[in-house]
N, C-alpha and C positions, 0 to 999 in steps of 0.2 A: 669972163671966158665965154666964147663963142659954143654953143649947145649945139650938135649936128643933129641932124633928122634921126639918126640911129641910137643915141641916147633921148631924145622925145618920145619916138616908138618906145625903149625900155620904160623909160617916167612911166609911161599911159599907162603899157601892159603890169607894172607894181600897182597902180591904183585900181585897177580892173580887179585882178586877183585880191587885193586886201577887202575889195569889195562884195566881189560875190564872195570870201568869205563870213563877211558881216551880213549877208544878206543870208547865207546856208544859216546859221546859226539861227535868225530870225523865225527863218522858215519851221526849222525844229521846235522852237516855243510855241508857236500855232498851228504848231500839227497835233497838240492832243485835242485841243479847245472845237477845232474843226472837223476832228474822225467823229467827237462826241456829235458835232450839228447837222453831220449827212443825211441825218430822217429827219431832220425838215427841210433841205433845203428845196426838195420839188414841192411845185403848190398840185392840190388834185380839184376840180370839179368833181361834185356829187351828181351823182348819175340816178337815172328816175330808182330804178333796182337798189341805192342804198343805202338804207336805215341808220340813223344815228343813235348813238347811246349814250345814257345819264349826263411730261418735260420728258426728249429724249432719257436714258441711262441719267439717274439724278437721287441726290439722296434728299430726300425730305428733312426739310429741317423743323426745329420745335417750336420756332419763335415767329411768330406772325400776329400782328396787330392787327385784329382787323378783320372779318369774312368778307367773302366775295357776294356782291346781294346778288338776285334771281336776275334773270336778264327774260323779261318775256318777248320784247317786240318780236313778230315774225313778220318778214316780206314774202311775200304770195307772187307767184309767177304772175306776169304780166301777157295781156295777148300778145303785145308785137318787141318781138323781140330778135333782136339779128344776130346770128349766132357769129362768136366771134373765133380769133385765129387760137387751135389748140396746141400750147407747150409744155414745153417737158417741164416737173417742177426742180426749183433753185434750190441748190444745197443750200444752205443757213451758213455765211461766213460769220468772222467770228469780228468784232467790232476793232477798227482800227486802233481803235484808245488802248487795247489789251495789248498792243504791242509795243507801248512806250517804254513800258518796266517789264523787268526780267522776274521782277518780286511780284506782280499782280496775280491775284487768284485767279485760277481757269473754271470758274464757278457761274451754273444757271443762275446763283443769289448774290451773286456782282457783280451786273451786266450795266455798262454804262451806258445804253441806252435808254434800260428801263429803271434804272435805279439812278438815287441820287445817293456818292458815296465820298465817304470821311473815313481818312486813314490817320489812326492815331498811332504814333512811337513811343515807346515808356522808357527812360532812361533805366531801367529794372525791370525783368518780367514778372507780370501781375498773376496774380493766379485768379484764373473764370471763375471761381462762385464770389469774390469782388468784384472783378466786372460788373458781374450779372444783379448783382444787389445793386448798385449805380446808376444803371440801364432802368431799372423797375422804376426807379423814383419818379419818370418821366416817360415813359417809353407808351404807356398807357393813353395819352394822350394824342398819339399819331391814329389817323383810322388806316393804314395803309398798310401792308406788310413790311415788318423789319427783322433785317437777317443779319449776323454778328459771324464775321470768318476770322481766325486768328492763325498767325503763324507760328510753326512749333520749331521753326528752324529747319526742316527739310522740307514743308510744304504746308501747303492751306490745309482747314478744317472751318467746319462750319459747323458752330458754338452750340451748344446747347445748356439747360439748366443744370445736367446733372454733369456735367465736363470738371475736372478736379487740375487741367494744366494749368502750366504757366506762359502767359505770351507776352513778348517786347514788341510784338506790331498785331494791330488789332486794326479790323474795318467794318463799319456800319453802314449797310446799304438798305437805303428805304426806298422801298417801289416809290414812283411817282408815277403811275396809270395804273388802276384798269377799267373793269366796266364803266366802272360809278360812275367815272371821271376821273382828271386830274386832280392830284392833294390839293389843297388851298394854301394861300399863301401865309395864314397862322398856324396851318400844322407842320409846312416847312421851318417855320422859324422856331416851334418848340422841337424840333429834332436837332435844325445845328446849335442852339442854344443848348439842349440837353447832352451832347455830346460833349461841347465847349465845356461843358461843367464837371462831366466827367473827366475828362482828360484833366482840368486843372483837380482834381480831388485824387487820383490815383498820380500823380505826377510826371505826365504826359504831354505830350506837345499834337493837337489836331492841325491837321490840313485840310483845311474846313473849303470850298470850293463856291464860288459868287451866288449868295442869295436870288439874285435877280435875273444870271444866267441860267440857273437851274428851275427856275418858276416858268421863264419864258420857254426853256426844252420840254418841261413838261406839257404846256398847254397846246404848243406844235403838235407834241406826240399825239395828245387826248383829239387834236382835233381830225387826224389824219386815221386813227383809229375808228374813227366814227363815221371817215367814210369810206370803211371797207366791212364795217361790221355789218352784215349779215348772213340771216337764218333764211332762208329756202326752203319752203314746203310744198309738197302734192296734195292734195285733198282725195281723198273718195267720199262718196255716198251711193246711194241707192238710187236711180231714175227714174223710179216711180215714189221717191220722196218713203220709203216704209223704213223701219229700223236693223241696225246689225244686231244681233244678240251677243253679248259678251263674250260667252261661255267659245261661240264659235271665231271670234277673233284670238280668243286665250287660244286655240286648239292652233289656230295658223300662225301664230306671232313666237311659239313655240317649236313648233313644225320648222320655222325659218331661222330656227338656233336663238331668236332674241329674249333677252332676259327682263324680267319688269325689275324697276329701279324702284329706289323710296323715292325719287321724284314724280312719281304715278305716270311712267309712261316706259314702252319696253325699248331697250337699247340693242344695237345690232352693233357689234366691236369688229374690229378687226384682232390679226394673230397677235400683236401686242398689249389687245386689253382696252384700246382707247375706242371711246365711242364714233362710230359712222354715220350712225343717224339715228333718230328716233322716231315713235310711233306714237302719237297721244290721241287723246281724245276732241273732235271739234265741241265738243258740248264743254259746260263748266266744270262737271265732275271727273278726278285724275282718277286713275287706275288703279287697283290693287286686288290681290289676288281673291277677297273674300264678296266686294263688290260685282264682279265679272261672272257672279256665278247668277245676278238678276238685271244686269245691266243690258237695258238697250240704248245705244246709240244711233243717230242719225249720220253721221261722218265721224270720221278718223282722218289725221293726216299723219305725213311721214318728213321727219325737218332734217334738212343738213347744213348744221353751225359754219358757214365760210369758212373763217380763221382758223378755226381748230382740226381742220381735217384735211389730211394730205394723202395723197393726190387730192383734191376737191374733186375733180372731175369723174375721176377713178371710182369714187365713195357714192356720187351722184348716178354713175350708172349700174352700182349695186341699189340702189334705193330707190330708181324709177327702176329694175328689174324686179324686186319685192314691190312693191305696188299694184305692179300688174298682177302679180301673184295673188295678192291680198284682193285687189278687183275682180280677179276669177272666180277666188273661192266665195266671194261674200256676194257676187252678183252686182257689183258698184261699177262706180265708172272713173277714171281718173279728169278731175277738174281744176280749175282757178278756182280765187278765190271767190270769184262773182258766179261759182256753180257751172261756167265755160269750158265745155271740154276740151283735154288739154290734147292739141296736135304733134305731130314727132318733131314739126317745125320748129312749135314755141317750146318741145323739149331739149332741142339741139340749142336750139337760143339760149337758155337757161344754163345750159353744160359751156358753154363759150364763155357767159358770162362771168362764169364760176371762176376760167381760167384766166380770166381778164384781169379778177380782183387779187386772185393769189400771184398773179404776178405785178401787180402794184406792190403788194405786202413784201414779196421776195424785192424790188427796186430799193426798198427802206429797209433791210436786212431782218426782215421779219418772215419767216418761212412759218405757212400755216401747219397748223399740225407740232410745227417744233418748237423746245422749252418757252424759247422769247415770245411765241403767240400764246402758248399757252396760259402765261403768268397776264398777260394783256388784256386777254378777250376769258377774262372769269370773274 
């Protein structure tokens, strides 16, 4: 039988249709694998200004493997610096991945972009102080932070040692960044290993997630981290080279609301509590309140962590305003690090700067200052 053009048209258009249906379907399977690889898919240039290295409303959890070490590098303003375009800061979306399941925790310690995570199902709810004995046998062995959310049937929680419930879905999310570095590829495989074993001992099924796609996320992450990670400092001294005497920087660092820390150096918060900037000492000896009562100094500087502080720029021009203050009262001069006094030009450069990097951070859904920088950059 003869086929007219107007049944060929219909043929096509049923193949067309069957097709973008097989293709919609497709699309849906690589939409979680892809919202997780969005921070890295831009490549960044390190720029001369930045330094490489090694939580909003949130409840602390008990379980973490692992301290944050010190992070000392500081970058020092530079003479020639061109101040760049200033914007507004980026709310923190929230990662595409979390919106594949209706069941995923809406939790700072299940963040697919900084966690690597394993959802395990128990055909029977377990009750947490077995979990938690399971977890121990191996858990010790990650240096990284590991955080256990379970479900109680209306919603997440996030596990703790002395938790007495019962859960039939349980999820293990191990940081893979922060300062250090990225995990290493033996302590990723004693985590899905250690989890694999527990699931098989409480009788449990893991959804264990590609070894090798998850090592590769992490080192993207570790390396785009490193280059946005820096600290910003002002120097003062004295211009005739003589000392500050403690007792009178304790009177003004006081005076200026800021509190000394046990990390020997005073912090200036903002109305939330989180640190602005700091004030230490350029000599080797840190701060402490019984020291400052014979301590002379040659300089002090004042640092402002990039990552961790939002607005950056905002926090920067509370911190060259205390500066000046501080250079008033002490009779100093604000400098570089090469003892160059610092101009309003190379201070504007500097504040540009600032917005330059947090808005890199905000492109890779990383807003400084909020949970996801904060678990990163410590």
């Amino acid at each position: 039988m003869a086929i007219s053009d107007l049944q060929l048209a219909l043929i096509g258009a049923g193949v067309v249709g069957v097709g973008g249906i097989w293709a919609y379907n497709k699309w849906q399977e690589r939409k979680h694998r892809q919202s997780a690889e969005r921070i890295v898919d831009g490549g960044g240039q390190a720029d001369v200004l930045l330094g490489a290295s090694g939580a909003e409303d949130e409840v602390e959890p008990t379980l973490a493997v692992g301290a944050a070490a010190e992070f000392d590098e500081r970058i020092e303003p530079a003479e020639r610096l061109e101040p760049a375009a200033i914007s507004e800061p980026v709310a923190e979306q929230p990662a595409a991945v979390s919106e594949t399941r209706a069941d995923e925790p809406d939790s700072p310690w299940a963040d697919p972009i900084v966690d690597g995570i394993v959802r395990i199902e128990f055909a029977e709810a377990v009750p947490a102080p077995a979990l938690w004995a399971a977890q121990a046998e191996w858990a010790g062995q990650v240096s990284k932070p590991l955080y256990w959310l379970g479900h109680s049937g209306m919603q997440w929680r996030t596990l703790t040692a002395h938790d007495a419930s019962h859960y039939a879905v349980v999820m293990a999310a191990l940081q893979l960044v922060d300062r250090r570095g990225a995990l290493s590829e033996t302590e990723l495989a004693d985590f899905l290993d250690g989890v694999r074993s527990l699931a098989t001992q409480l009788g449990g099924a893991a959804v264990v997630p590609d070894a090798g796609e998850m090592l590769a996320h992490a080192r993207a992450l570790d390396e785009f981290c490193a280059q946005v990670d820096v600290q910003l400092s002002i120097n003062i001294v004295d211009p005739g080279g003589m000392a500050f005497a403690g007792t009178k920087l304790r009177g003004l660092a006081e005076a200026a609301g800021m509190q000394l820390d046990d990390d020997g150096s005073y912090h200036a918060r903002d109305e939330a509590g989180d640190t602005l900037y700091t004030l230490g000492n350029l000599g080797v000896e840190l701060f402490d309140a019984e020291s400052l009562r014979s301590l002379a100094t040659h300089g002090i500087s004042l640092t402002l962590d990039v990552p961790n502080v939002a607005p950056g720029a905002r926090g920067f021009d509370r911190m060259v305003a205390a500066a000046r203050q501080f250079a008033q009262g002490l009779g100093g001069v604000l400098v570089d690090a090469q003892r160059n006094p610092l101009t309003d030009a190379m201070i504007a450069g500097i504040r540009g700067k600032i917005e330059e990097i947090q808005k890199q951070m905000a492109g890779r859904q990383i807003v400084a200052g909020a949970a996801r920088a904060r678990r990163l950059f410590s």
